[in-house]
Each structure stands twice: as C-alpha cells, then as structure tokens.
Residue, then its C-alpha position, 0 to 999 in steps of 0.5 A: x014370911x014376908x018380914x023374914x024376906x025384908x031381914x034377909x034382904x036387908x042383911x044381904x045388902x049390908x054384907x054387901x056394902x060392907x065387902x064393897x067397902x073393904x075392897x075399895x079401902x084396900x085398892x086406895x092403899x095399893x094406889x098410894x104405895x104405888x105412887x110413893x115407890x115411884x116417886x122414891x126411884x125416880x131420885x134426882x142425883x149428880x154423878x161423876x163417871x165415863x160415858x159408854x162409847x155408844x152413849x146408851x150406858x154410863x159407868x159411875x165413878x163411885x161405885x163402877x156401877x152401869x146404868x142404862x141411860x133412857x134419853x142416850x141423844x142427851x150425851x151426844x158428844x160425849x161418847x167415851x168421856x168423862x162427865x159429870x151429869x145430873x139426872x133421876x135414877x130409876x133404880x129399880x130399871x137400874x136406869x137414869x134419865x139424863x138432865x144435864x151434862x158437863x165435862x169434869x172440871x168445866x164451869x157451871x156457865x158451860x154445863x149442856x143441858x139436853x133439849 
C-alpha cells in the first residue's frame, strides 16, 4: 500500500513539473513576441509633410497619410508648415514621436530639435 502511495505521489509531482514547464515555456515566447513587435513599430523614419494648424497631427506628403503626433510641443512654431522631420512611428497607434524638425529646404546646422 504504501509503495502504491509513493508511485503515485511521485507520478502526480512529475505531472506536475512537467505542466509547470510547458506553461513557463509558453509565457517565455509571448514575452519575446511581444518585446519584437515593440520594437518593430517603433521605427525611426524621416518624413516630408504639413503640420496640422493645432500641431497635434502631421500629414505625410508621400502618401496623404495623417499621423497623430505624441509630443505636439516638439512642432511648436510650425503649426500650418511645411517640415520635414525625423521621428518613430508607432504604426499600429497610427502615431509618431517627433525627434527633430526642419523647414523644407533648410540646412542641417539649422534643424530644431525639441527638448
């Protein structure tokens, strides 16, 4: 009896650890997706278009397309022009974060980056 209870103890614990196992292997994956699709959509990109009026929303030349900007102060001053700017894109928010901003023929040496 009592070594009946012992396999059967021991069976339940190996069940056990090898549940735990396929559970943990399983969260590790979605953790590493996860992280990889972050930093996919967070891509660095130069892009050439009009401010909005408010500044909250760029319009790409390239493709009329309207993003929403995340840091608006960063186009303060240019509400209404035409910029060109570097900045990350957050597709999936349909989003970017501006980096820096410049007057469409300006220089380099010129280019206002926001604090």
């Amino acid at each position: 009896m009592k070594k009946l209870a012992r396999i059967s103890f021991a069976l339940v614990v190996f069940a056990s650890l090898s549940a735990f196992a396929q559970y943990s292997e399983s969260q590790g994956s979605m953790g590493q997706q996860t992280a990889a699709t972050e930093r996919t959509s967070m891509q660095a990109v130069t892009l050439s278009g009009k401010v909005s009026n408010d500044g909250r929303s760029f319009v790409s030349d390239k493709d009329n397309k309207q993003w929403m900007v995340s840091n608006p102060e960063a186009l303060k001053g240019h509400e209404g022009q035409e910029v060109k700017i570097k900045a990350h894109e957050d597709a999936a928010k349909n989003e970017i974060h501006v980096a820096s901003v410049k007057m469409k023929g300006e220089s380099k040496e010129t280019m206002k980056k926001p604090k």
